[in-house]
C-alpha positions in Angstrom: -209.8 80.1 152.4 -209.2 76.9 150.6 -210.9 73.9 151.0 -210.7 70.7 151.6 -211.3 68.3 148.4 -213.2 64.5 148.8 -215.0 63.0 145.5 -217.6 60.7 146.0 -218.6 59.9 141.9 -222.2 57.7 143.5 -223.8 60.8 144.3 -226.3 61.7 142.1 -225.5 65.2 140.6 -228.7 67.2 138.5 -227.7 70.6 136.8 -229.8 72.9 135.2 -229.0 76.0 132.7 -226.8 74.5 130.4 -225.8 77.7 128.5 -222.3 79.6 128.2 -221.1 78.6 131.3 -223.2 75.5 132.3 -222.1 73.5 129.3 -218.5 73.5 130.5 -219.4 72.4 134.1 -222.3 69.9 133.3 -219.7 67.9 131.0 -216.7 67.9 132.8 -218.8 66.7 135.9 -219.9 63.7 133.3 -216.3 63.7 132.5 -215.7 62.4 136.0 -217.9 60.1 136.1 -221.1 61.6 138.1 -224.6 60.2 136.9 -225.7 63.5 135.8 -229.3 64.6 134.9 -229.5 67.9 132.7 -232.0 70.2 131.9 -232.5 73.5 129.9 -235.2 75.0 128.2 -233.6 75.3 124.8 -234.1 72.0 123.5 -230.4 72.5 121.5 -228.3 72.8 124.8 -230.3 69.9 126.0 -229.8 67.9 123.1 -225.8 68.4 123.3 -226.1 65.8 126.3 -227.5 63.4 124.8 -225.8 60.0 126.0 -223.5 62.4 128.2 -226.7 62.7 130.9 -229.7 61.5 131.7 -232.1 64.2 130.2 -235.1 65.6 132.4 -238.3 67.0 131.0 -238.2 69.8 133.7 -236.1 71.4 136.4 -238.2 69.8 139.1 -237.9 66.3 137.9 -233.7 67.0 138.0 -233.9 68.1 141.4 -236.1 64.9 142.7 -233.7 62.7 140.5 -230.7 64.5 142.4 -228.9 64.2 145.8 -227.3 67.4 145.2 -228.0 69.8 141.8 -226.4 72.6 140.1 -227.7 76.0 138.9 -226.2 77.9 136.2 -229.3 80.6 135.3 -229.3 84.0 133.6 -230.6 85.6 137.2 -232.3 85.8 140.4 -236.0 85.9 139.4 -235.4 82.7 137.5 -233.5 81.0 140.4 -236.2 82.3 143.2 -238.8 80.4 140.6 -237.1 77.1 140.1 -236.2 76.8 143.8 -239.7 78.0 144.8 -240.9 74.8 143.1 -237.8 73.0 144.8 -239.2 73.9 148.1 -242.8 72.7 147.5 -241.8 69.0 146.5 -239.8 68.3 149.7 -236.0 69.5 149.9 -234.9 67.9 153.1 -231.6 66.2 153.1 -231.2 67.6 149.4 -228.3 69.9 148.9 -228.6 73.0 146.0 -225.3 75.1 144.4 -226.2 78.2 143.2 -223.5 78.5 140.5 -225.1 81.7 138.9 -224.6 85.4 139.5 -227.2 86.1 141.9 -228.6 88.9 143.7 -227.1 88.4 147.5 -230.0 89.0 149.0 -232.0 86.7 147.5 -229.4 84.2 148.0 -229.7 84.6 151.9 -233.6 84.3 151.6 -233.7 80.9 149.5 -231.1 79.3 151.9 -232.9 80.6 154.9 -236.5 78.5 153.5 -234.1 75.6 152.4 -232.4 74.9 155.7 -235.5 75.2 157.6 -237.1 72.4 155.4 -233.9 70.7 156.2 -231.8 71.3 153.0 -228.6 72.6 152.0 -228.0 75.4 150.3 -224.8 77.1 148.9 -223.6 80.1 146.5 -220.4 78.7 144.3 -220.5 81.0 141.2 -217.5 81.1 138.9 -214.5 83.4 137.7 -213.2 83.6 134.2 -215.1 82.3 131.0 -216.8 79.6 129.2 -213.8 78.7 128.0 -211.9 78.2 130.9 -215.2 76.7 132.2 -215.0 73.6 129.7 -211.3 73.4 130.6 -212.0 73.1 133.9 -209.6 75.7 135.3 -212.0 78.5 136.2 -211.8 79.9 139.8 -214.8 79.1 142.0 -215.9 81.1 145.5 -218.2 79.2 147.8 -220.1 80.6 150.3 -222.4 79.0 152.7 -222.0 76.6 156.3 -218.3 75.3 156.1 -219.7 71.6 156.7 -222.2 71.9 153.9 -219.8 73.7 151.7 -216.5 70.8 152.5 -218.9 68.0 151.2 -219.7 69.3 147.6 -216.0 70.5 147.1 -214.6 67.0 145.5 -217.8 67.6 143.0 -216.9 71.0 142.1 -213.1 70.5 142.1 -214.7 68.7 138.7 -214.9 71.8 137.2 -213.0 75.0 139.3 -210.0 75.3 140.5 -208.8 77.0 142.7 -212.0 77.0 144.7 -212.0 79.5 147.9 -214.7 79.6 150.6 -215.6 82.7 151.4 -217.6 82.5 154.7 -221.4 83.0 154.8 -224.1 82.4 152.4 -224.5 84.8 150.1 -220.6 86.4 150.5 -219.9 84.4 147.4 -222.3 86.4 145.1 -221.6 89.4 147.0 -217.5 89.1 146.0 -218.5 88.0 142.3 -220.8 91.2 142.1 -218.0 93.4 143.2 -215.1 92.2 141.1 -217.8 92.6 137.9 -218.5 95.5 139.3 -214.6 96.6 139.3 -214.0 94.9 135.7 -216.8 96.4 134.0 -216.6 100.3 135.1 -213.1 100.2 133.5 -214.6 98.6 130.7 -217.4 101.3 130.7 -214.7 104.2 130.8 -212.1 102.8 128.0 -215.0 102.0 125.9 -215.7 105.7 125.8 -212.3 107.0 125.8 -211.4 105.3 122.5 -213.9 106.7 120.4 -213.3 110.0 121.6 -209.4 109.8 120.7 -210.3 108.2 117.3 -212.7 111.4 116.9 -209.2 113.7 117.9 -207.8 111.6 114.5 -205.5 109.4 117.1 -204.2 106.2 116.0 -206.4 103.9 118.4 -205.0 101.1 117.6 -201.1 101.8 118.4 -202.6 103.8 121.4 -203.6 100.5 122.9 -200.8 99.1 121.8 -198.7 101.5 123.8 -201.1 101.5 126.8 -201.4 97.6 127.2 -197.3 97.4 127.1 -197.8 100.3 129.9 -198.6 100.2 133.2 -202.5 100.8 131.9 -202.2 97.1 130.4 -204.0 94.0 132.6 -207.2 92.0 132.0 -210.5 94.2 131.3 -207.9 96.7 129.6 -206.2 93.8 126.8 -209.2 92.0 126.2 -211.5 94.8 125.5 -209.6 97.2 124.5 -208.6 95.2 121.7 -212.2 94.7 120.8 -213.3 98.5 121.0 -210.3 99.9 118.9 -210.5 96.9 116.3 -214.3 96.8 116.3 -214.5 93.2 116.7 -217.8 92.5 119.6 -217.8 88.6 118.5 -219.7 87.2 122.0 -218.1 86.5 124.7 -220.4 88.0 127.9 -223.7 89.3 126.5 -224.7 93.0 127.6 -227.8 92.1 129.1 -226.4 90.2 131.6 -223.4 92.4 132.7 -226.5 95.1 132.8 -228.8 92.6 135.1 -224.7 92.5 137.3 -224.7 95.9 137.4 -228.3 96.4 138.8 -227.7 93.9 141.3 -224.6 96.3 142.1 -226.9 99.0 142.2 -229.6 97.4 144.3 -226.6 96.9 147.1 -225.4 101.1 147.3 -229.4 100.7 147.4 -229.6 99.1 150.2 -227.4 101.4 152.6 -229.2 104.4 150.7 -225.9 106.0 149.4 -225.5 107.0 145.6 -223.0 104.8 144.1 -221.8 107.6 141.7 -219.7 106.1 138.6 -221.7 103.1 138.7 -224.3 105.5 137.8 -222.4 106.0 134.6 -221.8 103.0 133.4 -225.3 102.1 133.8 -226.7 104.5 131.8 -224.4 103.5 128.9 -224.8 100.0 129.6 -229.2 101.1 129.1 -228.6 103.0 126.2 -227.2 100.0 124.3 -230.0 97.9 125.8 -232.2 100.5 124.5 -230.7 100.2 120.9 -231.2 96.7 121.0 -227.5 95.6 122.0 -229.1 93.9 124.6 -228.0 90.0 123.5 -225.0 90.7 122.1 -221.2 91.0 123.5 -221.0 93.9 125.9 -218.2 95.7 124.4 -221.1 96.8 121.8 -221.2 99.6 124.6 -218.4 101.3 122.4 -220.6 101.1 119.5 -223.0 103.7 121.5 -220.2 106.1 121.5 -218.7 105.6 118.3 -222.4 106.4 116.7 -222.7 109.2 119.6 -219.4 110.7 118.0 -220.5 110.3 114.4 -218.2 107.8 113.2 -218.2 103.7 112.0 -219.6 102.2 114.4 -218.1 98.8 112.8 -221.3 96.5 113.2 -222.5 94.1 110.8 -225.9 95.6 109.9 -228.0 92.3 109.3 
């Protein structure tokens, strides 16, 4: 459902987790005009603002500084900590967007303690990558009460576009999960049928090029694909994180206590590269597993 878009450029906008994807929205939101005050841990990101935000010593002194603050963090134990401490200072008529891939469940928790403190609390995490972030043409879904959702959509608009609401709190995450979910098996599966066929003495690199021009060719397929059969795994989605995605995926077959099959799979690939110490680099180092399983150049750059 599309929303409806009104900017209001007095409210006073805080984000925190100004990383990959939090860089791109935290500017373009300065872009527009917003008094902004940023926070991250790593004193670099944080030091990137300088004279683009107001910069906070902690995520507690953004919120307080804040009508209405952004989260872009690496998961849910982290977001369940910085909005515990949200919680204890006072949250009424405060509003909170949830910008990061977060376990659903957790979601529905957090917003449940913030609207009964008299907050507002909302799931808005994004499609597509950091650099469609900083363009500020990356998808959004929102998820949350309609009212609460309609009056931080001119904000967002900042950043996202198209922006869909999704319903209730915690759908959002939910659709974001899945589609990674989708996205990411395929990855899983092409990154070990290309090793294999280079093992048969194929020619990988025309058989993507004859697959991608095929009906096999679409997103996960070109821009992977290229990077297993080329060996190139410069970041663009670290491993560890599509592996925290996963688990989350996991946690949900969990939930209804039914085995979730290939997603088994691609976990345990996913682990073994984690296991190797893959863990912060780009995710299609999962073909590197297979390449070393199968005996042959794995292609790395042994530092």
């Amino acid at each position: 459902m599309k929303m409806n878009i009104k900017t209001n450029v007095k409210e006073k906008i805080g984000f925190i987790g100004l990383g990959n994807m939090g860089r791109g929205m935290c500017e373009n939101l300065a872009k527009k005009g917003y008094r902004v005050t940023a926070y991250d841990k790593s004193p670099a990101a944080l030091a990137y603002f300088e004279g683009k935000a107001a910069l906070a010593s902690s995520s507690l002194e953004v919120f307080e500084k804040s009508d209405v603050t952004f989260l872009s963090l690496p998961n849910s134990d982290i977001v369940e900590a910085v909005v515990g401490e949200f919680l204890g200072s006072g949250v009424k008529g405060k509003t909170v967007v949830d910008t990061s891939t977060s376990f659903p469940e957790s979601t529905k928790k957090l917003y449940t303690s913030f609207k009964a403190s008299g907050g507002r609390y909302l799931d808005a995490p994004l499609l597509g990558g950091p650099a469609d972030t900083a363009a500020g043409t990356a998808p959004c879904m929102v998820s949350g009460d309609k009212e609460d959702a309609d009056s931080v959509m001119g904000i967002i608009s900042s950043y996202a576009t198209p922006i869909d609401y999704f319903g209730p709190i915690g759908s959002a995450h939910t659709v974001k999960i899945a589609m990674n979910f989708t996205g990411l098996m395929y990855v899983a599966l092409i990154a070990q049928m290309f090793p294999l066929m280079e093992k048969m003495e194929i020619d990988t690199k025309n058989l993507f090029k004859i697959m991608k021009e095929g009906p096999f060719g679409n997103g996960p397929f070109n821009f992977y694909g290229r990077k297993f059969v080329e060996k190139d795994y410069h970041m663009d989605f670290a491993l560890e994180l599509a592996l925290k995605d996963m688990t989350y995926m996991k946690r949900l077959y969990d939930k209804f206590n039914v085995p979730a099959f290939l997603l088994d799979g691609g976990l345990d690939l996913m682990r073994q590269a984690v296991k190797e110490g893959r863990g912060r680099h780009d995710t299609s180092e999962i073909a590197a597993v297979m390449y070393e399983y199968l005996g042959l150049d794995t292609g790395e750059n042994v530092i």
